[in-house]
C-alpha positions in Angstrom: -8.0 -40.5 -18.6 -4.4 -40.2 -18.2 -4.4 -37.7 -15.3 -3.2 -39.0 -11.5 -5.2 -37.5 -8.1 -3.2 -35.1 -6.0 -2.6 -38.3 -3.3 -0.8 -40.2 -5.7 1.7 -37.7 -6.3 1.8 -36.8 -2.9 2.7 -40.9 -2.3 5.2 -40.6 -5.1 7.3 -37.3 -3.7 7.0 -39.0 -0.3 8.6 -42.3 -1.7 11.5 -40.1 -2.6 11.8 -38.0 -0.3 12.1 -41.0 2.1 14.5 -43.0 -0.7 17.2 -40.0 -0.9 17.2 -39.9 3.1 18.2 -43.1 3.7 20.1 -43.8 0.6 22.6 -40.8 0.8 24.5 -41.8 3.8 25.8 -44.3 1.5 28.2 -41.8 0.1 29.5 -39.7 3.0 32.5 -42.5 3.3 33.7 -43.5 6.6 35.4 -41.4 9.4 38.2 -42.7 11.8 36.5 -43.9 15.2 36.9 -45.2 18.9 34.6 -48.6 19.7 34.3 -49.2 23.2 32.8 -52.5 24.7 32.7 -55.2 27.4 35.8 -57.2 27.9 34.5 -59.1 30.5 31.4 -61.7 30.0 30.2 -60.6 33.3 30.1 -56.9 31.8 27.0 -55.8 30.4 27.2 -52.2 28.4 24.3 -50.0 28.5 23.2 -46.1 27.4 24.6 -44.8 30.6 28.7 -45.6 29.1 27.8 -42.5 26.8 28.1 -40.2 29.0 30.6 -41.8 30.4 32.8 -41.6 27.4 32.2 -38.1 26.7 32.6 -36.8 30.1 36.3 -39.0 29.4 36.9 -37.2 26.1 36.1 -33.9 27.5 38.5 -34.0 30.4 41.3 -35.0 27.6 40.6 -31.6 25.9 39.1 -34.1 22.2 36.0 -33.1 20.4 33.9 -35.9 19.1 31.9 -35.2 16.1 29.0 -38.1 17.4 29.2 -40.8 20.1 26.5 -42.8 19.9 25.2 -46.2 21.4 24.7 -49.1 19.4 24.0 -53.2 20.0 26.2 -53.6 23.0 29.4 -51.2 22.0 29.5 -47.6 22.0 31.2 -45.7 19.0 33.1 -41.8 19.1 33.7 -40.3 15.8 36.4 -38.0 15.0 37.4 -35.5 12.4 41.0 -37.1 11.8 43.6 -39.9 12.7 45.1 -38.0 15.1 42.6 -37.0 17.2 41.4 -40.7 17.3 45.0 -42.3 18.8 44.7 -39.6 21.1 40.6 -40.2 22.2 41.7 -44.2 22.6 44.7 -43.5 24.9 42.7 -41.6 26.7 39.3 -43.7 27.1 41.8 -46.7 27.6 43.6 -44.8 30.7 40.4 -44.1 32.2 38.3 -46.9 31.7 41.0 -49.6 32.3 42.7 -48.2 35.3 44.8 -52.0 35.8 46.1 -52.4 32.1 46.5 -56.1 33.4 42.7 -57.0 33.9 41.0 -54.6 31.6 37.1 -54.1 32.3 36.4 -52.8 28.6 38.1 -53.1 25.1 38.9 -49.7 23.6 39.6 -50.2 19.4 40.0 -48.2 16.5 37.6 -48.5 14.3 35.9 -47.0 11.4 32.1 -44.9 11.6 30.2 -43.4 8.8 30.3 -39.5 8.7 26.7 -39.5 8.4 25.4 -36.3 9.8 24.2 -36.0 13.3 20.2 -35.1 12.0 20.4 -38.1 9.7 22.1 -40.3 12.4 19.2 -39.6 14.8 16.6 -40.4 11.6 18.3 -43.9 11.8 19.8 -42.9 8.4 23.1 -45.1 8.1 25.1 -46.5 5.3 24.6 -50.5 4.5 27.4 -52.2 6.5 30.0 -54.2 4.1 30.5 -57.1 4.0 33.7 -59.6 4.6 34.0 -59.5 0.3 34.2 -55.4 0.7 35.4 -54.7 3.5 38.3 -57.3 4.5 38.7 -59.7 7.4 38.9 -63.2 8.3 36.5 -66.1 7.8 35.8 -69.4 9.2 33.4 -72.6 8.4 33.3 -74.4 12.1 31.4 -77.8 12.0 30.0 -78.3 15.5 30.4 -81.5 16.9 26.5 -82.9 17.4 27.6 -86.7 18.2 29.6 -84.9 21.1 26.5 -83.0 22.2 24.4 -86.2 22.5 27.3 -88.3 24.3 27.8 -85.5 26.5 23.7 -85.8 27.5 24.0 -89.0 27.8 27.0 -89.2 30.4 25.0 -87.0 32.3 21.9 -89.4 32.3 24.2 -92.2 33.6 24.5 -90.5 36.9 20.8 -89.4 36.9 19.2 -92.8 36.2 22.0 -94.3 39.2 21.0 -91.9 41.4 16.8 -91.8 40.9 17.4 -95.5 41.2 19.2 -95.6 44.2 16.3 -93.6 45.8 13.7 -95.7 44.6 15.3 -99.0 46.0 15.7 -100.7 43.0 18.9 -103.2 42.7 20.2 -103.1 39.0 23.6 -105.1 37.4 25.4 -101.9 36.7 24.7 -99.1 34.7 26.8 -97.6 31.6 27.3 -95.5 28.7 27.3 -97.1 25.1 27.9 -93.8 22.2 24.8 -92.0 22.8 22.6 -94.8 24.6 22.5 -95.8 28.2 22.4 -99.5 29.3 21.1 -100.6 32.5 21.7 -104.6 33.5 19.4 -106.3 36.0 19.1 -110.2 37.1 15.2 -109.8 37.6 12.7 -109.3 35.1 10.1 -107.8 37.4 12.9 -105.3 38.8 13.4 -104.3 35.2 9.8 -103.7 35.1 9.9 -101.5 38.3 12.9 -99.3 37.0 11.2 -98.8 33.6 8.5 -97.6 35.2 10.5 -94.9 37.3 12.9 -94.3 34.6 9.6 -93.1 32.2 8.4 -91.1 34.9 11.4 -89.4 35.5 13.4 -89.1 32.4 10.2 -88.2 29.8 12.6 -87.5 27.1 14.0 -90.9 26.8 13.0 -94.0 25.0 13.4 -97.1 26.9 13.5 -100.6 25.1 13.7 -103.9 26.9 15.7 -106.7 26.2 17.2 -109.9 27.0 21.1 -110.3 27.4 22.0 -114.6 28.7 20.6 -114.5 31.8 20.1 -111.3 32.6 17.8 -108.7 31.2 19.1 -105.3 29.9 17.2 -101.8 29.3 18.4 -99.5 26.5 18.0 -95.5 26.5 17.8 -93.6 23.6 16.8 -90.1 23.4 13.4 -89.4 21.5 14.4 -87.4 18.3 12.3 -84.8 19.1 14.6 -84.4 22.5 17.8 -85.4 20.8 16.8 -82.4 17.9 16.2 -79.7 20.9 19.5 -81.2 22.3 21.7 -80.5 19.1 19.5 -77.2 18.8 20.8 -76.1 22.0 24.4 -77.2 22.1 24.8 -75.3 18.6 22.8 -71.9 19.7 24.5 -71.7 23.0 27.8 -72.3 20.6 26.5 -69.5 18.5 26.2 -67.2 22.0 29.6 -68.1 23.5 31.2 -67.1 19.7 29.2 -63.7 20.1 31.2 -63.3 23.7 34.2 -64.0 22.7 34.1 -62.0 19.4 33.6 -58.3 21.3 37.0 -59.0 22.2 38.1 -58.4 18.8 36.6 -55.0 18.6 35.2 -56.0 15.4 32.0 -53.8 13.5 29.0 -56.1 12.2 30.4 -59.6 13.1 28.3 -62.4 11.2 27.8 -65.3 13.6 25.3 -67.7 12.2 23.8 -71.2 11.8 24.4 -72.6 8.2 23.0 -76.1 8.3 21.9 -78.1 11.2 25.9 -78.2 12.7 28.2 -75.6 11.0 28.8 -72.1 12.0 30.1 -69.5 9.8 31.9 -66.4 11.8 32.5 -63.5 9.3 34.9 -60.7 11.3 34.9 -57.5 9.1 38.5 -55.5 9.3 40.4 -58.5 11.1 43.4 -59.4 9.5 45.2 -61.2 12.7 43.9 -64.9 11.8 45.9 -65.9 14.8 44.5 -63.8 17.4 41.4 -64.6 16.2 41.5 -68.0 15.6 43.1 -67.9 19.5 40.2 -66.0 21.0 37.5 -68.3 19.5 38.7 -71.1 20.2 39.1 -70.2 24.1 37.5 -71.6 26.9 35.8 -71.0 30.2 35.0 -72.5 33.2 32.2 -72.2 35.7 32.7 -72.7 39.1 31.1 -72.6 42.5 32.2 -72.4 45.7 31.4 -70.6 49.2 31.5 -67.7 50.5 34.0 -66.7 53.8 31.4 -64.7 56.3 34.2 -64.9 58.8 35.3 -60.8 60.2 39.1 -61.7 59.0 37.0 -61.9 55.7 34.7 -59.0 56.2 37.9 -57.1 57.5 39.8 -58.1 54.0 37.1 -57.2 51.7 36.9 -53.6 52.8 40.7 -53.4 52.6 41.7 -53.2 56.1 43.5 -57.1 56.9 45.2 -59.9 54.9 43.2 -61.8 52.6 42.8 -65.2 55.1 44.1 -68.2 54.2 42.7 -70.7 51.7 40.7 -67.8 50.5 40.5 -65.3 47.2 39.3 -61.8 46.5 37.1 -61.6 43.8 34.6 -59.2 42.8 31.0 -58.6 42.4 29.0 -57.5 39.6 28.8 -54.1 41.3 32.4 -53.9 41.8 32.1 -54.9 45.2 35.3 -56.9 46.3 34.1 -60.8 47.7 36.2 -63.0 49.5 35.9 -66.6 48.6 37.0 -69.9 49.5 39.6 -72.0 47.4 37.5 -75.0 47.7 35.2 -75.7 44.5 32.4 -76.9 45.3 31.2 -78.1 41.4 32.6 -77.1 38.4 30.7 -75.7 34.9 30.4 -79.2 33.8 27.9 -80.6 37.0 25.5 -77.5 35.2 23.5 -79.3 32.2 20.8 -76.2 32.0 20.2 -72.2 33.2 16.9 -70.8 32.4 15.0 -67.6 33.2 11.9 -67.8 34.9 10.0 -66.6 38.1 9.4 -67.2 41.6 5.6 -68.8 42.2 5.0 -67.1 45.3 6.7 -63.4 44.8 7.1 -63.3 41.2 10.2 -62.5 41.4 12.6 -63.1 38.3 14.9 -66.0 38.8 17.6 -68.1 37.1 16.9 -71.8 37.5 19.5 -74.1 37.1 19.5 -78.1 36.2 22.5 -80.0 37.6 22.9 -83.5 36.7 23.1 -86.3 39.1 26.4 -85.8 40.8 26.0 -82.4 41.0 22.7 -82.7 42.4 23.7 -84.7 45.2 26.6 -82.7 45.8 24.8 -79.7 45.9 21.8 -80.9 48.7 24.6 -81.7 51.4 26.6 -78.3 50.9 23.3 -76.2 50.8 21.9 -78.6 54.3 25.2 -77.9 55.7 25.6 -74.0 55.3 22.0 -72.7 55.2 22.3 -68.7 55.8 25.4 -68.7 54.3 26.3 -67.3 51.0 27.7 -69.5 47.9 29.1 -67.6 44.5 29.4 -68.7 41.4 32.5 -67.6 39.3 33.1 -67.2 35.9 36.7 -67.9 34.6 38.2 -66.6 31.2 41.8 -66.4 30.6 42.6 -67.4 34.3 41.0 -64.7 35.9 37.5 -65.2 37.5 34.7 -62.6 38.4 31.4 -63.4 40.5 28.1 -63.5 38.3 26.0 -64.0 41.1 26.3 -65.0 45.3 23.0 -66.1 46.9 22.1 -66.9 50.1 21.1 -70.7 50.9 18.0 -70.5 52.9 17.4 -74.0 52.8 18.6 -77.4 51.8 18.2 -77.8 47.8 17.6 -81.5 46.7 16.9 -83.1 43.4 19.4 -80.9 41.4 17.4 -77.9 40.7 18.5 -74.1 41.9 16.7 -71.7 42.0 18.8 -68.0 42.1 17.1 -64.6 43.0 16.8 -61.5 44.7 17.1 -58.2 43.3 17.5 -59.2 39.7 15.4 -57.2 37.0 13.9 -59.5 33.9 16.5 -58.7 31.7 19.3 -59.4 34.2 17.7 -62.6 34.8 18.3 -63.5 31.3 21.5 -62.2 30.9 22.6 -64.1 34.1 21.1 -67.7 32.8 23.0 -67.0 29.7 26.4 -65.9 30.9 25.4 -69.5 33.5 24.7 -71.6 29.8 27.1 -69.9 27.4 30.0 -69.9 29.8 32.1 -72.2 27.6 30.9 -74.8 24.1 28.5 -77.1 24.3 29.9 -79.3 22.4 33.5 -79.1 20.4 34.0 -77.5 17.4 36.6 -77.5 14.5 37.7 -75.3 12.0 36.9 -76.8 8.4 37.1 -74.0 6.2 39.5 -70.4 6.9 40.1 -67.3 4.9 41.6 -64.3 4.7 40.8 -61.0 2.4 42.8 -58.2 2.8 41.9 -54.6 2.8 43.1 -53.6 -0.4 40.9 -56.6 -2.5 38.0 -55.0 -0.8 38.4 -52.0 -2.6 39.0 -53.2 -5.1 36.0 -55.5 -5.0 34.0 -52.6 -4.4 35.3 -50.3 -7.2 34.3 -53.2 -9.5 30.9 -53.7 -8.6 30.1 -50.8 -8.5 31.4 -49.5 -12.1 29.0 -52.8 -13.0 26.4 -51.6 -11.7 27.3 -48.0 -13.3 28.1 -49.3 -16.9 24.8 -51.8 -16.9 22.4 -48.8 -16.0 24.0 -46.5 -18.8 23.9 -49.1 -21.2 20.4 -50.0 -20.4 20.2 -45.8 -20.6 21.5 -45.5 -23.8 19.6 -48.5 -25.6 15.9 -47.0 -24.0 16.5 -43.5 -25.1 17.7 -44.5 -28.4 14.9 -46.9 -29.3 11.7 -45.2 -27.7 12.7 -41.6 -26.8 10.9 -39.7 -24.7 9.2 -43.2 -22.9 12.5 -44.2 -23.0 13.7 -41.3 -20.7 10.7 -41.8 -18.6 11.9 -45.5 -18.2 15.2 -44.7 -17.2 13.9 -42.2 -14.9 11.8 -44.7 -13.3 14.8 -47.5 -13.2 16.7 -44.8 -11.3 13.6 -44.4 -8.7 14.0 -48.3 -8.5 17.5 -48.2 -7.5 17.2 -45.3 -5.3 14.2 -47.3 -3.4 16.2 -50.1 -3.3 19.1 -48.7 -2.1 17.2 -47.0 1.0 15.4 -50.5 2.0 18.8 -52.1 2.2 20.1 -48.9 4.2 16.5 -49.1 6.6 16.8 -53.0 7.2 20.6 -52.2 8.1 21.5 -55.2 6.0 25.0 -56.2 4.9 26.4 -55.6 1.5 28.2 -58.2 -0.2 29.2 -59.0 -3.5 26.2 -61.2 -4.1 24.0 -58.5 -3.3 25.9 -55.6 -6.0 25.0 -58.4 -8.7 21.6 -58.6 -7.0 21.7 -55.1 -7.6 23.1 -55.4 -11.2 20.1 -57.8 -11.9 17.8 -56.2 -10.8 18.2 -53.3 -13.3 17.9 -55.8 -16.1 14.6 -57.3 -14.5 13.2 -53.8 -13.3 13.7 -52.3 -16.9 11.6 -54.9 -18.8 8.3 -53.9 -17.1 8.8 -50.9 -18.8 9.4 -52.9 -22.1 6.6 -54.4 -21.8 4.4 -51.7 -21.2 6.2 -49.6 -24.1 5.4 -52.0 -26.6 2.0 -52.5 -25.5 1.3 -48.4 -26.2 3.0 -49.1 -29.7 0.7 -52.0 -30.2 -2.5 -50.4 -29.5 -1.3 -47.0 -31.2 -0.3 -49.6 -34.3 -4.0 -50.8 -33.8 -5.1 -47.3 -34.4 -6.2 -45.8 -31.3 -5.8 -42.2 -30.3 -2.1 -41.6 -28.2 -4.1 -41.0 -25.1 -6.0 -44.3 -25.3 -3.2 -46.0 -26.5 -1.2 -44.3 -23.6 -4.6 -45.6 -20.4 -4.4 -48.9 -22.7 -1.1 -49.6 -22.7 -0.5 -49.3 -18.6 -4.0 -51.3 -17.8 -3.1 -53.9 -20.0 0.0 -54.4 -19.5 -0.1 -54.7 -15.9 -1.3 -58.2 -15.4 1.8 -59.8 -17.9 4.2 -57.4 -15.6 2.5 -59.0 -12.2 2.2 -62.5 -13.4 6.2 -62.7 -14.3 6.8 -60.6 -10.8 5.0 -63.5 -8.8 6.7 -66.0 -10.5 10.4 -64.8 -10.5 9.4 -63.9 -6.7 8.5 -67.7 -6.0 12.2 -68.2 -7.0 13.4 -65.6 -4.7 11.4 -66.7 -2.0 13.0 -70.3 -2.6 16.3 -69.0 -2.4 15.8 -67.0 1.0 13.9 -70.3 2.8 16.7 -72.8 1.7 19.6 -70.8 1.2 22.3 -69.4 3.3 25.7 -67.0 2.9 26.0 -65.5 0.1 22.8 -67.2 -1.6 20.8 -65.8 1.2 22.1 -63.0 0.8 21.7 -62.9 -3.3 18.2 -63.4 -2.6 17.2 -60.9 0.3 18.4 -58.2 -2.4 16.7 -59.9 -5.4 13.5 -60.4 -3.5 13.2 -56.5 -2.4 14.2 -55.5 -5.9 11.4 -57.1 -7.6 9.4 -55.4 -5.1 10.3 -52.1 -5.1 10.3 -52.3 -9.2 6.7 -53.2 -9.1 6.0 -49.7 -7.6 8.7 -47.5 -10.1 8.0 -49.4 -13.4 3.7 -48.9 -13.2 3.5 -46.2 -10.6 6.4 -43.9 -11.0 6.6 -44.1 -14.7 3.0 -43.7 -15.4 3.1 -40.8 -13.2 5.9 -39.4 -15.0 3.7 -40.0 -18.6 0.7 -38.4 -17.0 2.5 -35.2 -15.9 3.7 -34.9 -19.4 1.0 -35.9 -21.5 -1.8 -36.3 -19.4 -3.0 -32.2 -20.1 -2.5 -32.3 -23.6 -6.3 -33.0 -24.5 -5.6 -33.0 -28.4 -2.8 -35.2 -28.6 -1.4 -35.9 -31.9 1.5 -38.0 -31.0 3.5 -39.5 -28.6 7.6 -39.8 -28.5 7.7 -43.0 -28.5 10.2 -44.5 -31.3 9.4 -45.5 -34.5 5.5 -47.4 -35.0 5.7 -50.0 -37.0 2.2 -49.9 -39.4 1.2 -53.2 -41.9 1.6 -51.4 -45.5 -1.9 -50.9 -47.4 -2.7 -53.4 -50.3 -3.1 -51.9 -53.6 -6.5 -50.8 -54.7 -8.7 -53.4 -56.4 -6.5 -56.8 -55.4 -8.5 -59.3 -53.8 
C-alpha cells in the first residue's frame, strides 16, 4: 500500500542529483576575470577570439584557469588580482595595437570559479542583479510622437515625388504633427491623387475634405501601421542601447521594454554614471558615398602613394584598407528601413534597404551615373568611421529600394541590416528616472536576504519537528528538496537574482510547507477516525492531494497574472513565485511520500506513526443517553 516502484525512486535520486549540479555553483563565489568584446559596431565576436586570447595569454607567460565564449564577449578567469592586471595589459597590447582606435574593449571583470566539468555541464551561478550586485540604473521614456513625425516627414517627400511621376498638379504639400496635407484647386485631381496615393502608400489613411475653394486631402497613418511604427522605433532603440552598452564592459546588462515607450537599462558593477550616461546617449551617423577606382587610389590603399586628394582611407570589414571619396552622397537619415531577405533569382542573402523620397531620387542618378563602380556605406561613432559594406552598382536603382549582396552568409545578412537600422535612435529618448547602488549595499543586500531566507526555513524547521516529529522531519526534508529544485531551475534558465526574487524565495517556503500541513493533518484525521497507521498514512496522501492542487492552480493563476502584466521587479517576483509553486508540487506529494514509504512502508504491522500528539473525542460515560 504504502510502498513506491523502483522508477519512482530512480525519478527522485535523479531530481537530486540534477538539483545539487546546478545549484552548487552558487557557492563557489566569484574569481577575478578579463572580458573581452567588440568596440566597434562593425565588429562582430565569434568562437574563433578564444583561441585567440589564449594563444595571447600564453605568449605573456599567464595561466588562465577557463576562457570561455559567451553571448558576444569572451571571459579569462584567473587565480588572483594580480595575474588579472597582468592578462588585461597584455590582451589590450595585442589586440589593440593603435590605443587611439581600439578594435576590442579589454575589462576587468568578475567570473564564477565554477569548475571547468561543471562549466561545460552549463552549470553556472544565477547572475545578480543591479539590487546585489551594484551599478547604475536608468528609466528612458522613448519619444513615440517623434517616431511618428519623423515617418511622416518622410511621407512628405514620398507623396511629392510619386505625384510628380504620375502628372498630377496639387497646391502644395505639407506636414501638420503627425498627418500630411495635400492642397489641390480640382476636385477630380484630388480624386486622381487619392487613387495613386492608396495604391502607393497602403499604410495610410486618406480623408477628403474641403478647405474655401480648394479641396484638401489628410494622411494619417492606420493604427495598425502607426503601432508597427512605434514598435520599431523603440526595438531598434532597444538594439542601438545593446551596442552601445558592450562598451562598458558590463556582465548581464538588462535592456528592456517596460511599457509601450520606456526602457529600463540595468548595468551591473558600473558606478561611473557619467561615462555611462555619456555612452548611451551617443550618436551615430550613416553615410554613403563612392568609391575612388582611380590607380593613385589602388596605389594608396596598398600603402605605396599619398592618399589622393578629396579622398579618405577607411577600412573594410576584413581589415582591408578602402579609399573613399569625401563627397557624401546621403546621409543615415535618407535610410527609413534595412531588412534581410534574398535574391529571387540566386537566392542569395541580401540586405534591402528603403530610402525615402529624396533619397530615392538621389540615389537613381548616382547609381545611372557610376554603374560598375563601387559605393560604401560608412558607419560613424565617435568621429571615426569604418565601411559595413561596398557594393558594386550594376545598374541604375530607381524607386528608392537597394538591394546589397554578394558573398554574405544569412547571418551576416542580418547583422549587416541591423548595424544599417540600429546605426543611431529612432526616435529621442530622455532620462526620467537614474540611480545609483554601490557595491558595498549589494552585499549587504545579499547578506540580508539571505539570513531571511535562513532564519524563515529554521523557524519553519523548528515549529514542524516540534509539533508532528518524525512527519515533521520528513516535511522539512522535503522543503529542503524544494529549495534545492528551485534553486537549480533559476541556475538552468540563467535568470537574474534580485531582491524580489530572495522574498520569492522566502515565500515560497511558507507556501511549499503548507502542502505538507495539509497532508499531515489529514493522516491525523483519518488516524483520529480510527483507521490503521498504514491506511491512515495511503489515505492521508490520496486525499489530500486534490485540496493541495486546487490551492496550487489557484495561487498559480495569480502568478501567471503577475508575469503577463508585470515588469521589473514584479516580473521578476513572479518568474520565481511561479517555478516555486511548481517545483513544490513535486517535493511536498512526491518527495515526502517517498520519504514516508521508505520509512514506514515495510513495517507490515504497524502500531503507530510519529506523528505528534492525536487528538481523540473522550468516551461518554456508561449508561447516559
Amino acid at each position: 500500500m504504502n510502498r513506491y516502484p523502483w522508477w519512482k525512486y530512480a525519478i527522485i535520486g535523479i531530481a537530486l542529483l540534477i538539483g545539487l549540479l546546478y545549484t552548487i555553483p552558487n557557492f563557489f563565489g566569484e574569481a577575478p576575470a578579463v572580458q573581452v568584446s567588440s568596440g566597434k559596431a562593425t565588429l562582430k565576436l565569434d568562437a574563433s577570439i578564444v583561441s585567440r586570447v589564449e594563444q595571447v595569454l600564453q605568449q605573456a607567460g599567464l595561466k588562465a584557469d577557463l576562457v570561455q565564449f559567451e553571448l558576444n564577449s569572451v571571459k579569462a578567469r584567473f587565480a588572483d588580482t594580480d595575474t588579472q592586471l597582468k592578462a588585461k595589459d597584455a590582451l589590450n597590447h595585442a589586440l589593440n595595437p593603435d590605443a587611439n582606435d581600439p578594435s576590442y574593449i579589454v575589462a576587468l571583470n568578475l567570473m564564477a570559479r565554477t569548475p571547468t566539468w561543471m562549466a561545460k555541464l552549463k552549470a553556472l551561478p544565477m547572475a545578480r542583479g543591479l539590487d546585489l550586485r551594484g551599478g547604475v540604473h536608468f528609466l528612458m521614456q522613448v519619444d513615440m510622437k517623434a517616431a511618428l513625425t519623423k515617418k511622416a516627414e518622410a511621407v512628405v517627400g514620398d507623396a511629392r515625388t510619386l505625384l510628380r511621376d504620375k502628372n498630377v498638379r496639387h497646391a502644395g504639400i505639407s506636414r501638420d504633427g503627425d498627418t500630411v496635407n495635400v492642397r489641390f484647386r480640382d476636385h477630380a485631381v484630388l480624386q486622381q491623387a487619392q487613387a495613386v496615393l492608396a495604391d502607393q502608400l497602403p499604410d495610410w489613411q486618406w480623408t477628403e475634405s474641403a478647405e474655401g475653394s480648394d479641396f484638401k486631402l489628410t494622411g494619417a497613418l492606420k493604427p495598425q501601421a502607426a503601432r508597427a511604427v512605434q514598435e520599431a522605433a523603440l526595438k531598434q532603440n532597444i538594439t542601438t542601447l545593446h551596442n552601445r552598452v558592450n562598451e562598458l564592459g558590463t556582465t548581464e546588462p538588462v535592456i528592456q521594454q517596460q511599457g509601450l515607450d520606456r526602457v529600463v537599462v540595468q548595468l551591473p558593477g558600473v558606478q561611473d554614471t557619467a561615462r555611462a550616461k555619456d555612452i548611451i546617449g551617443r550618436t551615430a551617423t550613416l553615410e554613403i558615398r563612392m568609391v575612388d577606382g582611380s590607380a593613385e587610389a589602388a596605389a594608396a590603399a596598398v600603402g605605396s602613394g599619398p592618399v589622393p586628394f578629396g579622398t579618405e582611407r577607411f577600412l573594410e570589414r576584413e581589415g582591408q584598407p578602402l579609399i573613399v571619396k569625401k563627397e557624401v552622397i546621403l546621409t543615415g537619415e535618407n535610410l527609413t528601413d534595412a531588412q534581410p531577405g534574398f535574391d529571387s533569382q540566386t537566392q542569395e542573402p541580401t540586405v534591402n534597404l528603403t530610402l525615402d523620397a529624396r533619397g530615392a531620387r538621389v540615389f537613381r542618378d548616382v547609381t545611372r551615373e557610376n554603374v560598375g563602380k563601387r559605393m560604401a556605406i560608412l558607419l560613424f561613432e565617435k568621429g571615426k568611421g569604418e565601411v559595413v559594406t561596398a557594393p558594386v552598382i550594376r545598374s541604375e536603382i530607381g524607386g528608392g529600394r537597394v538591394q546589397i549582396s554578394g558573398r554574405m552568409t544569412t547571418q551576416e545578412a542580418n547583422d549587416q541590416a541591423l548595424l544599417l537600422r540600429a546605426g543611431s535612435l529612432a526616435a529621442p529618448m530622455e532620462i526620467i528616472e537614474e540611480r545609483t547602488i554601490g557595491p558595498s549595499l549589494g552585499a549587504e543586500n545579499i547578506a540580508k536576504g539571505f539570513d531571511s531566507v535562513l532564519y524563515g526555513f529554521a523557524a519553519i524547521t523548528l515549529f514542524m519537528c516540534a509539533y508532528y516529529l518524525l512527519f515533521g522531519l520528513f516535511s522539512t526534508l522535503a522543503l529542503a528538496f524544494n529549495l534545492l529544485l528551485l534553486v537549480a531551475v533559476l541556475s538552468m534558465l540563467q535568470a537574474t537574482l534580485t531582491l524580489p526574487g530572495i522574498a520569492a524565495i522566502a515565500l515560497t517556503l511558507g507556501m511549499a510547507i503548507d502542502a505538507n500541513v495539509l497532508i499531515n493533518e489529514r493522516v491525523r484525521e483519518e488516524l483520529r477516525n480510527g483507521s490503521s497507521p498504514q491506511t491512515a498514512i495511503n489515505a492521508g496522501y490520496e486525499r489530500a492531494f486534490a485540496t493541495i492542487l486546487d490551492s496550487n492552480v489557484t495561487t498559480l493563476i495569480a502568478g501567471i497574472a503577475l508575469l503577463i502584466f508585470g515588469s521589473g521587479p514584479v516580473r521578476g517576483f513572479a518568474v520565481v513565485h511561479v517555478l516555486g509553486i511548481t517545483t513544490s508540487m513535486f517535493s511536498a506529494v512526491v518527495f515526502s511520500r517517498g520519504l514516508v514509504n521508505l520509512w514506514y512502508g515495510r513495517q507490515k504491522k504497524l502500531k503507530s506513526v510519529a506523528i505528534g500528539q492525536v487528538w481523540k473525542p473522550a468516551a461518554e460515560p456508561a449508561g447516559k443517553a
